[in-house]
PDB file of N, CA, C and O in Angstrom:
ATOM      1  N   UNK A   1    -127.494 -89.372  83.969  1.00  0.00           N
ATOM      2  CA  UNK A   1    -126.369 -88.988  83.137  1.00  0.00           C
ATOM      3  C   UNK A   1    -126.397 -87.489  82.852  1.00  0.00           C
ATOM      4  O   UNK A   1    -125.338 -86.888  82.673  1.00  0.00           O
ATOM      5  N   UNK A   2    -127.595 -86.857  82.803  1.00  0.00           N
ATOM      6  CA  UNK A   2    -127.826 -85.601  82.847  1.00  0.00           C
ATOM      7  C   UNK A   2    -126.731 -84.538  83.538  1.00  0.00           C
ATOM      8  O   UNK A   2    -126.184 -83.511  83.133  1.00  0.00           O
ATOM      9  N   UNK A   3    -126.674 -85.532  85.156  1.00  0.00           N
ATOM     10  CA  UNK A   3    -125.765 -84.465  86.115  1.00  0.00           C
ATOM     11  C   UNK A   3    -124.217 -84.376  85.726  1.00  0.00           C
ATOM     12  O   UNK A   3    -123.318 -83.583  86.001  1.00  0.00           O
ATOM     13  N   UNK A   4    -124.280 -85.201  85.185  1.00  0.00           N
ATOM     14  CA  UNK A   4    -122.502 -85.174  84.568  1.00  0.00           C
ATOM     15  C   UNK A   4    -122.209 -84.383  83.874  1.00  0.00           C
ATOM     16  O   UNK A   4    -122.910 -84.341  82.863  1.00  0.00           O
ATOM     17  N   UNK A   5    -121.148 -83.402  83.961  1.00  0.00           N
ATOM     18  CA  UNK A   5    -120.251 -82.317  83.506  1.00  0.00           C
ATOM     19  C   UNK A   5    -119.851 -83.098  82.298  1.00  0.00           C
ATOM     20  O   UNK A   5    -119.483 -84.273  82.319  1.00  0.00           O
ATOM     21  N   UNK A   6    -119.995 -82.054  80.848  1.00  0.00           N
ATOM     22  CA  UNK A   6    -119.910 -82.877  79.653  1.00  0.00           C
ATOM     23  C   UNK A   6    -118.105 -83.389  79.718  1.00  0.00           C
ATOM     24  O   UNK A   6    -117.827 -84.578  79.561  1.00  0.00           O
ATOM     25  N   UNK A   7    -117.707 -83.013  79.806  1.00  0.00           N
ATOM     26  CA  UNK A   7    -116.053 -83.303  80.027  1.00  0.00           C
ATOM     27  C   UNK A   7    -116.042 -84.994  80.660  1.00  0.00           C
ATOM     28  O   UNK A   7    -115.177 -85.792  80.300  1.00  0.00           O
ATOM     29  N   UNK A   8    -117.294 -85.407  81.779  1.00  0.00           N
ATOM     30  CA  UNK A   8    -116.823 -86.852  82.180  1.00  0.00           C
ATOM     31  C   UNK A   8    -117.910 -87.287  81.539  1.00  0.00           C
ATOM     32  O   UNK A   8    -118.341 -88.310  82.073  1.00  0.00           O
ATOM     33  N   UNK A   9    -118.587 -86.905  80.538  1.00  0.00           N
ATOM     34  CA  UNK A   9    -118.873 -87.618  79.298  1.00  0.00           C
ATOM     35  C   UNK A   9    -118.151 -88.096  78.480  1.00  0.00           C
ATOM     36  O   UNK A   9    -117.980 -89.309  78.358  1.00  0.00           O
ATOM     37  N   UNK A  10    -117.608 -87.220  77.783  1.00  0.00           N
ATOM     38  CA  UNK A  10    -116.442 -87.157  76.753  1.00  0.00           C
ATOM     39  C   UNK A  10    -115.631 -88.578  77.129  1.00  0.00           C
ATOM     40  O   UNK A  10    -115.668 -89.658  76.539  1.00  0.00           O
ATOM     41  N   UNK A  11    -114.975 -88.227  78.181  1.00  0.00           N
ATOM     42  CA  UNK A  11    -114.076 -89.115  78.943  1.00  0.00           C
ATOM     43  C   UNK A  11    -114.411 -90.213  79.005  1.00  0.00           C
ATOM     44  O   UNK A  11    -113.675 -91.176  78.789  1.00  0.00           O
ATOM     45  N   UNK A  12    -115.874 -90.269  79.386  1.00  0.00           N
ATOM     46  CA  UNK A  12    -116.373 -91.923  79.346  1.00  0.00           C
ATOM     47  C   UNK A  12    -116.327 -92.648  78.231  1.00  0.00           C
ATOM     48  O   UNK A  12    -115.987 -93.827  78.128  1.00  0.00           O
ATOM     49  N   UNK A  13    -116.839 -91.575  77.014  1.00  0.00           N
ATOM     50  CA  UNK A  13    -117.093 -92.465  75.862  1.00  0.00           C
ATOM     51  C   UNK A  13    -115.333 -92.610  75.102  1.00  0.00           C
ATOM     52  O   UNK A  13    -115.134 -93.272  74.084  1.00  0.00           O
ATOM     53  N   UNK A  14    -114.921 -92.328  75.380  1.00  0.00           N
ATOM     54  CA  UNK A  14    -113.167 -92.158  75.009  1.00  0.00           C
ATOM     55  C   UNK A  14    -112.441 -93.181  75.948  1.00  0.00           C
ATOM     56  O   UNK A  14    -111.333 -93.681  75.751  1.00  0.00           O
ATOM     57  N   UNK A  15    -113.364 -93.417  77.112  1.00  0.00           N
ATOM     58  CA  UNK A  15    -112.393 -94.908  77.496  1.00  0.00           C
ATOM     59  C   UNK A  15    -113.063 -96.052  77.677  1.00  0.00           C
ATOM     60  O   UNK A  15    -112.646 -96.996  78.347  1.00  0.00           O
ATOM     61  N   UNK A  16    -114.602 -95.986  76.822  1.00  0.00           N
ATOM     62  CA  UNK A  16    -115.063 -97.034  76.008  1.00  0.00           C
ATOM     63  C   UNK A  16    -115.203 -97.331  75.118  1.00  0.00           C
ATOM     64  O   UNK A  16    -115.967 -98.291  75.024  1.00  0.00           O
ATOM     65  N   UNK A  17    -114.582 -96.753  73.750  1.00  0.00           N
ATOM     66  CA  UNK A  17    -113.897 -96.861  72.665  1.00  0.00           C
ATOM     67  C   UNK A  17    -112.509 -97.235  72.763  1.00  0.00           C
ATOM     68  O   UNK A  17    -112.064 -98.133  72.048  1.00  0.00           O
ATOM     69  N   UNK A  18    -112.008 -96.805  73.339  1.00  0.00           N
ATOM     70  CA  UNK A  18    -110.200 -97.391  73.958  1.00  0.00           C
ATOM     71  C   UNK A  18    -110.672 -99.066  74.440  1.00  0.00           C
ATOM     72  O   UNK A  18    -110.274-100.081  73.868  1.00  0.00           O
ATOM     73  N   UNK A  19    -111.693 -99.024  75.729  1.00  0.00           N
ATOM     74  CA  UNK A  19    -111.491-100.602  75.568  1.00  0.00           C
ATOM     75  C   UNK A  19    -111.684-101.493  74.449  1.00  0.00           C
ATOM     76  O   UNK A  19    -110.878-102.383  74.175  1.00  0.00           O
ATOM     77  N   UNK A  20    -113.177-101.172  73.531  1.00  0.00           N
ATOM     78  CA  UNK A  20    -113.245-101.543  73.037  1.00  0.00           C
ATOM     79  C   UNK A  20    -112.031-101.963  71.482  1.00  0.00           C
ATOM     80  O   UNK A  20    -111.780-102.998  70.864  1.00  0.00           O
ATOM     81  N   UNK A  21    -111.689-100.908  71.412  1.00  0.00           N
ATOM     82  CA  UNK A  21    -111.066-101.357  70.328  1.00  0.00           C
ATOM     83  C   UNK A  21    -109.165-101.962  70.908  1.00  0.00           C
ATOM     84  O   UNK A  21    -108.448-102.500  70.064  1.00  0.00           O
ATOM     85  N   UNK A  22    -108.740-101.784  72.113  1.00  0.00           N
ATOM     86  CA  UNK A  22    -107.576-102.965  72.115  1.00  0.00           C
ATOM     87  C   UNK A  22    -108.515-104.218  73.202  1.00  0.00           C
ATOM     88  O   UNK A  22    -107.955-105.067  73.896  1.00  0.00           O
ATOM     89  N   UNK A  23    -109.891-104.037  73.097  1.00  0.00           N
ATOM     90  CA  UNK A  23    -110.262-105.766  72.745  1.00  0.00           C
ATOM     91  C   UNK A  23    -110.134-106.616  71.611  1.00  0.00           C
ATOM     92  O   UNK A  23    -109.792-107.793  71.495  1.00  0.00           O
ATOM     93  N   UNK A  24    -110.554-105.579  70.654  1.00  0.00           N
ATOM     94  CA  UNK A  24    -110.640-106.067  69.508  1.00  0.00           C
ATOM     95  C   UNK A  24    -109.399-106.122  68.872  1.00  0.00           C
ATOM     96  O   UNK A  24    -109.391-106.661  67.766  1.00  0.00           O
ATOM     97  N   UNK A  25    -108.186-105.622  69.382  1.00  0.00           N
ATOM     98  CA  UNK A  25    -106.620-105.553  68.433  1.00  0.00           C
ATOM     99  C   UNK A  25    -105.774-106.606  69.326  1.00  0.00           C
ATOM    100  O   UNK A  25    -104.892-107.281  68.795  1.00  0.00           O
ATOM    101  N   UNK A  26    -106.167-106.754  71.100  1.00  0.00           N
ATOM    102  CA  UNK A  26    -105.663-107.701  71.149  1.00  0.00           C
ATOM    103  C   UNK A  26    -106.358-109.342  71.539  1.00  0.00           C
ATOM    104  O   UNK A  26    -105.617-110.325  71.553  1.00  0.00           O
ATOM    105  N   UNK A  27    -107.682-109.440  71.805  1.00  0.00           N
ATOM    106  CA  UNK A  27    -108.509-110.555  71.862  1.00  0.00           C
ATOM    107  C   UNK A  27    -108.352-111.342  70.184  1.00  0.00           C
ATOM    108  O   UNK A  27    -107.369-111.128  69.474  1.00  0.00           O
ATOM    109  N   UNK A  28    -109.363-112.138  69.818  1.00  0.00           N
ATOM    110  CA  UNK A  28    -109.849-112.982  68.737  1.00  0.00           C
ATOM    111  C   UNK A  28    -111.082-111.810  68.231  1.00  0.00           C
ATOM    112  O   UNK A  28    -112.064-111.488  68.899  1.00  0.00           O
ATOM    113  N   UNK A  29    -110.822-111.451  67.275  1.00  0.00           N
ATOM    114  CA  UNK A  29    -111.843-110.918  66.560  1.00  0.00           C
ATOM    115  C   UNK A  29    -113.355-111.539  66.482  1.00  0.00           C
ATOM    116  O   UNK A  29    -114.379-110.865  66.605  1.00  0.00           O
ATOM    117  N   UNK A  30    -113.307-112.847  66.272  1.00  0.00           N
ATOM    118  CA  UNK A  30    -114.273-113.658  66.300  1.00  0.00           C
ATOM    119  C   UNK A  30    -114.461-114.303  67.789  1.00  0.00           C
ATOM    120  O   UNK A  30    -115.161-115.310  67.896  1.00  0.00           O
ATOM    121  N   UNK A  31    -114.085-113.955  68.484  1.00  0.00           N
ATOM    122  CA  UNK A  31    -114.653-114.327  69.494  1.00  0.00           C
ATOM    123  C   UNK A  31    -115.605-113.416  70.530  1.00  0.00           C
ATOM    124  O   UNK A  31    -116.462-113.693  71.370  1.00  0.00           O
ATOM    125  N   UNK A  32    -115.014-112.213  70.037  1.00  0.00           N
ATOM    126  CA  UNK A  32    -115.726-111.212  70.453  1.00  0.00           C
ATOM    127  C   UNK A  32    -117.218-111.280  69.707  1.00  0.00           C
ATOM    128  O   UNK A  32    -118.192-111.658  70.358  1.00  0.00           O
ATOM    129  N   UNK A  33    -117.327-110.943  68.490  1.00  0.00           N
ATOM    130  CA  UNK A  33    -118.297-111.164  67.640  1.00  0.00           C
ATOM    131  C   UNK A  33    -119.328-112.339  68.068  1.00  0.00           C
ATOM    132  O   UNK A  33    -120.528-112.064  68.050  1.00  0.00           O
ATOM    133  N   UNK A  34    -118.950-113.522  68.416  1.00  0.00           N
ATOM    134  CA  UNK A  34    -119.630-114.434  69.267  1.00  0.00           C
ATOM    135  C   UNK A  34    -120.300-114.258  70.062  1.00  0.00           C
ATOM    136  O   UNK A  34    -121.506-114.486  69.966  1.00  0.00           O
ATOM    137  N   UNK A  35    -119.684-113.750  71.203  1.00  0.00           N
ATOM    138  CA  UNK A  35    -119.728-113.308  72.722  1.00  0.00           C
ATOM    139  C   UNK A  35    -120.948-112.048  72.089  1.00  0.00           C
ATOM    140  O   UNK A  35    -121.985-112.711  72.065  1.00  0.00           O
ATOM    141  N   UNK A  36    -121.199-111.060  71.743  1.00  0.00           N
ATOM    142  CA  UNK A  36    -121.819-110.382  71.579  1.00  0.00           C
ATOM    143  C   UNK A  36    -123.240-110.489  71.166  1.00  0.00           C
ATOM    144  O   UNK A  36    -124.265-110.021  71.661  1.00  0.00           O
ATOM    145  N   UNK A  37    -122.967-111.416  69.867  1.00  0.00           N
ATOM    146  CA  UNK A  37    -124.167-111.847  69.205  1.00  0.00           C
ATOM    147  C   UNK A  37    -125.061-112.897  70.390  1.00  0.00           C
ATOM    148  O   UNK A  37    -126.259-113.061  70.624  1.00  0.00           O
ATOM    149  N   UNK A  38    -124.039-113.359  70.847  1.00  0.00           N
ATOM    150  CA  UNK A  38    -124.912-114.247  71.866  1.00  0.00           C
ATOM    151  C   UNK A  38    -125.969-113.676  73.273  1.00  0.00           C
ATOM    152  O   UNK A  38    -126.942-114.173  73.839  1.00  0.00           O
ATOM    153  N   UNK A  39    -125.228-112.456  73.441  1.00  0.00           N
ATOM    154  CA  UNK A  39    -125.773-111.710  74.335  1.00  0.00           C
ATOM    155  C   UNK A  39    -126.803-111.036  73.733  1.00  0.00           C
ATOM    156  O   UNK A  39    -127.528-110.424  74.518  1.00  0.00           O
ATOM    157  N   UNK A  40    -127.109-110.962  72.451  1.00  0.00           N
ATOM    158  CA  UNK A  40    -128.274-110.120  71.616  1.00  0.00           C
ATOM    159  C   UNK A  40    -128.989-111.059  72.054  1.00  0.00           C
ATOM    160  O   UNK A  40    -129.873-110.794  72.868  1.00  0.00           O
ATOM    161  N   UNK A  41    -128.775-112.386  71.616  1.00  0.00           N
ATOM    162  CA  UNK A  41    -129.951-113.410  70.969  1.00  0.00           C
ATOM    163  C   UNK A  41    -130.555-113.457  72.457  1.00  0.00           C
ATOM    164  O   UNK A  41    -131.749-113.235  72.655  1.00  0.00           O
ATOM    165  N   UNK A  42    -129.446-113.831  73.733  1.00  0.00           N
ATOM    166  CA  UNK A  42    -130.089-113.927  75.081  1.00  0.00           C
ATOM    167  C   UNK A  42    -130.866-112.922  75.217  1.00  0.00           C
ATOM    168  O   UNK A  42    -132.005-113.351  75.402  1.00  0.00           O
ATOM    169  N   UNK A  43    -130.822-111.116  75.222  1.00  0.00           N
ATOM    170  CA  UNK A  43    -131.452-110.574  75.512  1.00  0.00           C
ATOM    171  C   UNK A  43    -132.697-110.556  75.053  1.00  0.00           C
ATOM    172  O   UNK A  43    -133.512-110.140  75.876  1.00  0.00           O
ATOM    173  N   UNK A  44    -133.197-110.922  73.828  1.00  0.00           N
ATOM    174  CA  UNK A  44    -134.953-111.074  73.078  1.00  0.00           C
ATOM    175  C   UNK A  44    -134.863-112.172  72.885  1.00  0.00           C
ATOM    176  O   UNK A  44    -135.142-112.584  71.759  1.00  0.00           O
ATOM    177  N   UNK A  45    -134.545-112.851  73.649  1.00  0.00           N
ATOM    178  CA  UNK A  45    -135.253-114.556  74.315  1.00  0.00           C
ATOM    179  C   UNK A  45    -135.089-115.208  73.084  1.00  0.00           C
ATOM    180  O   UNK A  45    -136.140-115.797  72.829  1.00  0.00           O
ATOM    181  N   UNK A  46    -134.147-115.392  72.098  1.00  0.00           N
ATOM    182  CA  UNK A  46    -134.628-116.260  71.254  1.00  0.00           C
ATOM    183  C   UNK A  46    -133.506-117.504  71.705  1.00  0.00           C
ATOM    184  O   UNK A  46    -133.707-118.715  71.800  1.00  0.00           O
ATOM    185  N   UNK A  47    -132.243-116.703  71.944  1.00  0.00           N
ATOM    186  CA  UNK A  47    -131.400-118.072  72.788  1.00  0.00           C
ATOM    187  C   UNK A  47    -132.109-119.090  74.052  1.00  0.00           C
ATOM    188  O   UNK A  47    -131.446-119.995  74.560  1.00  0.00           O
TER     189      UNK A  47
END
């Protein structure tokens, strides 16, 4: 990530905040929240 020109930084994190948030304005609020938490619990093995 180093080699990246800060500009397609910027950019990245600006159109992963954009997804994220019309997931969240047009998905289920709570379903997202689900989906997430579940992927925590999978990742440190407790799921």
């Amino acid at each position: 990530m180093k080699n990246l020109p800060l500009f397609c930084r910027i950019l990245l994190v600006i159109i992963a905040v954009a997804a994220a948030v019309s997931g969240y304005v047009w998905g289920d609020p709570t379903v997202i929240w689900q989906k997430a938490a579940n992927v925590c619990l999978e990742c440190i093995g407790v799921g």
